[in-house]
C-alpha positions in Angstrom: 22.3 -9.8 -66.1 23.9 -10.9 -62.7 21.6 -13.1 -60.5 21.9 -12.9 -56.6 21.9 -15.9 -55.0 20.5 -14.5 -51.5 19.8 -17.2 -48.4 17.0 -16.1 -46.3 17.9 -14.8 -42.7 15.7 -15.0 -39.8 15.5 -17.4 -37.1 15.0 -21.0 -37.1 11.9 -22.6 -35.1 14.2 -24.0 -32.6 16.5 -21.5 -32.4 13.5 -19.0 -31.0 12.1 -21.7 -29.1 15.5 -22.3 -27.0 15.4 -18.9 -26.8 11.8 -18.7 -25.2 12.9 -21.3 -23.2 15.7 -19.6 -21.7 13.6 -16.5 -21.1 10.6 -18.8 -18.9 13.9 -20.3 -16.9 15.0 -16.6 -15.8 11.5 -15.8 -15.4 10.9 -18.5 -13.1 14.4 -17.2 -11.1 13.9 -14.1 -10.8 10.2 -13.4 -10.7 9.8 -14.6 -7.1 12.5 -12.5 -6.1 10.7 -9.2 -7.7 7.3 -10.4 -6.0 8.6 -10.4 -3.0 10.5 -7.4 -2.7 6.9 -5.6 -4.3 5.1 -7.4 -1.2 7.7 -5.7 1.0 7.7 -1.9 -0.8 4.0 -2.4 0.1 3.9 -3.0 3.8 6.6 -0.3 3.7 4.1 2.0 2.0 1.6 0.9 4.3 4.0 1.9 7.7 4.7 5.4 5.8 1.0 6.0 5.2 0.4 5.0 9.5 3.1 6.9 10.2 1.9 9.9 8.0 -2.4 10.2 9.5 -0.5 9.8 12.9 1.2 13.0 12.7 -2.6 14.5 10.8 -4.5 13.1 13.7 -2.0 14.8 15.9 -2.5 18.0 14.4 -6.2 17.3 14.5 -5.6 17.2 18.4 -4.3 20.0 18.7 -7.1 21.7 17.4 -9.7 20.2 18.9 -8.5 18.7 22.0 -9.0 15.3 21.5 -8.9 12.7 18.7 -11.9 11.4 16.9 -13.8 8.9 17.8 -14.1 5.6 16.7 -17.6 6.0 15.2 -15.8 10.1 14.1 -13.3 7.7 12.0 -10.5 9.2 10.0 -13.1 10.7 8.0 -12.8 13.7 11.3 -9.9 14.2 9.2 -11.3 15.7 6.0 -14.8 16.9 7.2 -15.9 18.5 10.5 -17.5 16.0 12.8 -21.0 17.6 14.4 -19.6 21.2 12.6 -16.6 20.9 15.7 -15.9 24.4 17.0 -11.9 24.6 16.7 -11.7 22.2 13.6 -9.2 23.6 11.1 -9.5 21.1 8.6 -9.2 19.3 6.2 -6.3 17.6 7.8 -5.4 16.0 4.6 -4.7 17.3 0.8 -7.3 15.2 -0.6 -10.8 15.1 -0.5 -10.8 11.2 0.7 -9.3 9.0 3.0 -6.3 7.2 1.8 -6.6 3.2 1.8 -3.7 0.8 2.3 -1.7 -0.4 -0.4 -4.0 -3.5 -0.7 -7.0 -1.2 -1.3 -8.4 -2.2 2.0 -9.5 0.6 4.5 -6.9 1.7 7.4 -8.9 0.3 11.5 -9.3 3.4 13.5 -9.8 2.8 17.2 -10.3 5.2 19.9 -9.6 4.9 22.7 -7.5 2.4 21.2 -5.9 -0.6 23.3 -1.8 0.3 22.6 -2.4 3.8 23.0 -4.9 6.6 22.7 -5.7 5.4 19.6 -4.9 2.5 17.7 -4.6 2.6 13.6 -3.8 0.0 11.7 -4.0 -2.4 8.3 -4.5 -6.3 8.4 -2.1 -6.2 5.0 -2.4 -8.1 1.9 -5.2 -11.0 2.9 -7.2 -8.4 5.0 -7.5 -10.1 8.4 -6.1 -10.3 11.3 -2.3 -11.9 11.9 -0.3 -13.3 9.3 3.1 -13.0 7.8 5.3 -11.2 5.0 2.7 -9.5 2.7 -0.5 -10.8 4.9 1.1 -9.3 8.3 -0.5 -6.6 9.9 0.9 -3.1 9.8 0.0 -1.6 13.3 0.8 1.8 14.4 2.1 1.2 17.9 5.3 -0.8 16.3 
């Protein structure tokens, strides 16, 4: 009969512990860094998404001569305002309109005050002014 003497493997307390530790230090590096490039792929989002119901309200223009109003909305945009003569729409592939990356709604103005309309998102806090994530994404920029 031949008896194994085995030692137990596994980790010590304080080896996982150090271990943890180390993990929370690079956590605490890096996870700023990460949060602040998400705020900045979001305003980015934000200028494509301006940039992208510019070119649909364009279109919509074309058609119909003019842009919707303010109280028309971007909602023109997916359903015919007052059953419009020469609207070809929807203008956009889905049913709804899209809101900014901060789940707030886009501000349609029109006649706008930078242009002849003015669309825009107040970013992450939702009002007016501010900088990096808070600033305002504005479609005359």
């Amino acid at each position: 009969m031949h008896i194994h003497n085995h030692k137990e493997s596994g980790f010590t307390l304080l080896e996982l512990l150090v271990v943890l530790g180390i993990i929370a230090m690079l956590a605490g590096i890096v996870g700023p860094q990460v949060m602040k490039h998400m705020g900045e792929s979001k305003v980015k989002a934000a200028k494509v998404q301006i940039e992208e119901l510019v070119a649909t309200l364009d279109m919509y223009k074309l058609d119909l001569g003019s842009y919707p109003t303010t109280e028309q909305g971007l909602k023109a945009l997916i359903e015919s305002p007052n059953n419009a003569k020469y609207w070809n729409g929807p203008y956009l592939r889905k049913s709804k309109v899209p809101v900014d990356p901060w789940q707030h709604d886009y501000i349609y103005v029109s006649p706008g005050k930078h242009g002849k309309f003015d669309l825009y998102s107040y970013g992450a806090d939702g009002i007016e002014g501010g900088e990096d994530d808070d600033r305002d994404v504005l479609s005359w920029e």
